[in-house]
C-alpha positions in Angstrom: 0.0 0.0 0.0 1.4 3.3 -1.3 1.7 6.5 1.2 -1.0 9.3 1.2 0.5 12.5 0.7 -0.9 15.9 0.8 -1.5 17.4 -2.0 -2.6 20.8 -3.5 -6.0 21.9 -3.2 -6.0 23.5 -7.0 -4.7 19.8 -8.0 -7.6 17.3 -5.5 -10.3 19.7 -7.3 -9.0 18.8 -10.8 -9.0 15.4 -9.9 -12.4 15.5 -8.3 -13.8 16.7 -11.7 -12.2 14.3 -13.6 -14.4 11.4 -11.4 -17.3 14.0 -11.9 -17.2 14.8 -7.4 -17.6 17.4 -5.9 -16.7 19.4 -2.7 -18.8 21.4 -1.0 -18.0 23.8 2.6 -19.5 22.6 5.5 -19.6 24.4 8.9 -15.5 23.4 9.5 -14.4 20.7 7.3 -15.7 20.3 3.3 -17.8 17.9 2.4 -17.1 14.8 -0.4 -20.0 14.4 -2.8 -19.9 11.5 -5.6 -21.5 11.7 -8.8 -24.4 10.9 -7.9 -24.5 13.4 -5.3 -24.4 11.1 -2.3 -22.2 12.1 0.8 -19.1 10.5 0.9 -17.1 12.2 3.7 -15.3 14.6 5.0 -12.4 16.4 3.4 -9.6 18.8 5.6 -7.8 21.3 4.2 -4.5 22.4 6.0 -2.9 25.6 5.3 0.8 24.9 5.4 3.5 27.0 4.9 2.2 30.6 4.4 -1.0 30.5 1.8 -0.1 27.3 0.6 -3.8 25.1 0.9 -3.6 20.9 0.5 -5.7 18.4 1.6 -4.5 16.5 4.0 -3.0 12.8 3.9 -5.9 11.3 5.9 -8.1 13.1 3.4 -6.6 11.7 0.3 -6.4 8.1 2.0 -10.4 8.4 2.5 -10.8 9.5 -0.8 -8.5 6.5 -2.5 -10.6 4.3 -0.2 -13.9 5.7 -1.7 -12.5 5.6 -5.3 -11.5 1.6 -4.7 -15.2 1.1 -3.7 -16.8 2.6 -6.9 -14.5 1.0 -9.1 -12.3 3.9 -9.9 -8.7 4.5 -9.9 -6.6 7.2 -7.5 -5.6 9.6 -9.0 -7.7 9.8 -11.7 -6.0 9.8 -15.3 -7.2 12.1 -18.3 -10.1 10.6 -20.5 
């Protein structure tokens, strides 16, 4: 099993429309919609480093774990 590592916010949102999600702002944390607009879970964003925004590691391990459930590969690749 491959590490989870933070990544850019500007780069988890292009990802997320590739698999046609979205991410929506809750009251702390956003929330992980799929497709079909079904709540998946919720998403942090850390701000590390100045301005810099990612999502955290736990995030994008929740999000793999998601993907591997619907079928679909982590990180997405181009159509």
């Amino acid at each position: 099993m491959n590490m989870a590592k933070p990544i850019p916010e500007h780069q988890y949102l292009k990802y997320l429309r590739i698999l046609g999600w979205r991410l929506e702002k809750g009251s702390m944390d956003y929330n992980l919609y799929n497709g079909k607009g079904q709540f998946l879970c919720s998403i942090k964003i850390g701000h590390a480093k100045g301005k810099k925004r990612e999502v955290v590691a736990e995030s994008i391990r929740k999000t793999t774990k998601f993907c591997e459930k619907e079928g679909l590969t982590w990180p997405p690749k181009k159509k």
